[in-house]
SEZAMI-823760 format. One record per residue (C-alpha): residue number from 1; residue in three letters; x, y, z. Coordinates in steps of 0.5 Angstrom, whole numbers. Example, Ala and Ser with C-alpha at 12.3 -4.5 7.8 and 13.67 -1.06 7.14 Angstrom:
SEZAMI-823760
k:r:X:Y:Z
1:ala:25:-9:16
2:ser:27:-2:14
This chain:
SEZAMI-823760
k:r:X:Y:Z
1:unk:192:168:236
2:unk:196:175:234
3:unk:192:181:235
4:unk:195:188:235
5:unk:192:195:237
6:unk:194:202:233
7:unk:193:207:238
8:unk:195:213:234
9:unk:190:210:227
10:unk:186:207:232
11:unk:185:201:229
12:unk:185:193:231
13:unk:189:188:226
14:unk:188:181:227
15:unk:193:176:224
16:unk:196:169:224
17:unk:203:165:224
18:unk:206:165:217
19:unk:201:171:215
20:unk:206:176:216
21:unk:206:176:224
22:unk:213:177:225
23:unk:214:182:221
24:unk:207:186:224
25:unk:212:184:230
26:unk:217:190:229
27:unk:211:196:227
28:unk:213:202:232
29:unk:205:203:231
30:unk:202:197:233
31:unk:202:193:240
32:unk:201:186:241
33:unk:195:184:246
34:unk:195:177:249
35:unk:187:174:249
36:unk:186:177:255
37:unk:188:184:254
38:unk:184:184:247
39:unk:177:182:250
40:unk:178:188:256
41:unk:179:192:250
42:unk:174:190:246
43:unk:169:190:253
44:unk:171:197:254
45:unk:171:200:248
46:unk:163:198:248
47:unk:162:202:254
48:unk:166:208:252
49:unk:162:208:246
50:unk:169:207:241
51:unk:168:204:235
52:unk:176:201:232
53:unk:175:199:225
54:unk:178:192:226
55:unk:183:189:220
56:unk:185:183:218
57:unk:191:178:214
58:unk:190:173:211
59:unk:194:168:206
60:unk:192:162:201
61:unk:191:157:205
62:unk:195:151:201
63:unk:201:156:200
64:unk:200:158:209
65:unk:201:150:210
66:unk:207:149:204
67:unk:210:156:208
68:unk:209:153:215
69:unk:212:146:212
70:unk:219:149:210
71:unk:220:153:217
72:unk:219:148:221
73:unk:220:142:218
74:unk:226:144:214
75:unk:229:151:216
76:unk:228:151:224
77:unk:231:144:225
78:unk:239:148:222
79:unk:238:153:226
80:unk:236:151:233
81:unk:241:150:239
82:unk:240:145:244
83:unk:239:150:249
84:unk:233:153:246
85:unk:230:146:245
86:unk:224:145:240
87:unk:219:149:239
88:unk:212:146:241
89:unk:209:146:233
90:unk:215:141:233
91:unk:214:138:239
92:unk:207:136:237
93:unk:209:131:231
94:unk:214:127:236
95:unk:210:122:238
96:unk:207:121:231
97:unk:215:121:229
98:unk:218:116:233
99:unk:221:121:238
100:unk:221:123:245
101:unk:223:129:249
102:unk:228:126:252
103:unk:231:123:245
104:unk:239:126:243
105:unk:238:133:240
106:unk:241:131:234
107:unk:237:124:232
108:unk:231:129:234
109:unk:234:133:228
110:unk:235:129:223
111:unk:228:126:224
112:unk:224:133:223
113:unk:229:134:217
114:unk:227:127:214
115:unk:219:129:215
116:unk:215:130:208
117:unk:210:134:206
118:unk:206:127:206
119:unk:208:126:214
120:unk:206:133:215
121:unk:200:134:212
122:unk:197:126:215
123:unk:199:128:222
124:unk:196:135:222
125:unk:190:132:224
126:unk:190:129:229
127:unk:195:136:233
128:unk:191:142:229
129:unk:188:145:235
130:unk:194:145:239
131:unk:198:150:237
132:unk:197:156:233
133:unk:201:155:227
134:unk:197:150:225
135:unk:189:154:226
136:unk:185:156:220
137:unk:186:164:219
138:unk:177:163:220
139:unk:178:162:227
140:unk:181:169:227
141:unk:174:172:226
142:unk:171:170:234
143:unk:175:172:240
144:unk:179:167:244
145:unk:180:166:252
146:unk:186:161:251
147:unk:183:156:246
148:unk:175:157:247
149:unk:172:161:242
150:unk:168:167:245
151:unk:161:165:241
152:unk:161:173:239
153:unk:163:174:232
154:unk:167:180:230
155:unk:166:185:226
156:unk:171:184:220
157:unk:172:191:217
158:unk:176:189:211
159:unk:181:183:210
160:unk:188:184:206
161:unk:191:179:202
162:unk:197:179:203
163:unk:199:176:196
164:unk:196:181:193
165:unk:194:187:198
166:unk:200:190:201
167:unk:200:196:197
168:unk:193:197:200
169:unk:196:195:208
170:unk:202:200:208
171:unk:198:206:205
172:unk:191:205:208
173:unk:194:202:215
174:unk:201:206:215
175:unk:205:199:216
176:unk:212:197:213
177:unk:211:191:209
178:unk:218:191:206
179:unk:222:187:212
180:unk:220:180:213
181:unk:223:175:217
182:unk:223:167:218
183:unk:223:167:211
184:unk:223:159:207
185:unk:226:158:201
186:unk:220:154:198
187:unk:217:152:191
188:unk:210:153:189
189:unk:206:150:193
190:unk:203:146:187
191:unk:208:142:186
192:unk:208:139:194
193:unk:199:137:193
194:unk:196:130:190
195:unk:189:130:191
196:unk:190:125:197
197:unk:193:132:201
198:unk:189:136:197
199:unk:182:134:201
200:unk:186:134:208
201:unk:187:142:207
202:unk:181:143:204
203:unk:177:139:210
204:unk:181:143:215
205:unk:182:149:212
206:unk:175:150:209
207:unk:172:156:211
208:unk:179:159:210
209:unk:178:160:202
210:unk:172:164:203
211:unk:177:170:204
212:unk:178:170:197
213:unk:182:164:195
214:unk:180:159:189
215:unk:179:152:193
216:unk:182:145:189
217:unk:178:140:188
């Protein structure tokens, strides 16, 4: 799970794939931290006494899948080579798509391209605890070792929402919003949900809309 630390504003940032991760990537103030680094941080601030407000992004979570839907069901698949293979979020869907690793490049290609918001989001299921694109941004609110929750849970200072917060983000945390990376071109997510596809976002991703999102029944 993406977590930053701003040494110079004395700050944690949390975050989550399609939540502006990339673009916190390219921040000169903030610096990643695996899983590890963040819990030895966490540890040794409470035995310095230093208290870091912790911070958090987040985004709608309807709009978080239609977003993940067209990266790597739509713009990805164009744009990758053979020698760089798929990415593991795309790797999880082959078996349930027909695929294996071992297939041609391009009949894996045309496959994934071929996925529709329907597909996506009835196999979601069965792959969302497997990789980090899929996890509820909720899961973000207990430290991680690999994929174990830590049973403590953080201490949230404050959330931004990316939709409507990004004034607040750069002038009370100093970072620049405007560069943005990864981006796909995509419609409101209202036009991929029916009801079917509805009830399997608001099963999974639940918790997430308690940061502030209105939940479609």
């Amino acid at each position: 799970m993406p977590r930053f630390i701003n040494k110079k504003r004395n700050y944690y940032l949390s975050t989550s794939p399609k939540v502006l991760y990339t673009t916190m990537t390219f921040q000169e103030e903030l610096n990643e931290l695996t899983n590890m680094q963040f819990l030895e941080y966490l540890l040794w601030d409470t035995v310095r006494g230093i208290h870091r407000p912790q911070y958090m992004l987040v985004r709608n979570p309807y709009d978080r899948l239609v977003s993940c839907f067209a990266d790597k069901f739509r713009r990805s698949p164009l744009k990758r080579t053979p020698e760089e293979g798929w990415q593991s979020c795309q790797r999880l869907y082959f078996p349930f798509l027909g695929l294996s690793e071992q297939d041609e490049f391009e009949k894996i290609r045309d496959r994934l391209l071929k996925v529709t918001f329907s597909e996506f989001m009835h196999i979601l299921p069965n792959v969302i605890r497997k990789e980090g694109h899929f996890w509820p941004q909720s899961w973000m609110l207990r430290a991680r070792l690999k994929k174990i929750p830590i049973t403590t849970t953080l201490k949230i200072n404050r959330f931004y929402r990316i939709e409507t917060d990004l004034q607040k983000v750069e002038f009370e945390l100093g970072l620049d919003t405007s560069f943005k990376m990864q981006q796909s071109e995509h419609g409101p997510s209202d036009e991929y949900f029916n009801k079917k596809l509805t009830a399997i976002a608001n099963n999974l991703y639940r918790a997430d809309f308690s940061f502030g999102y209105n939940i479609k029944e």
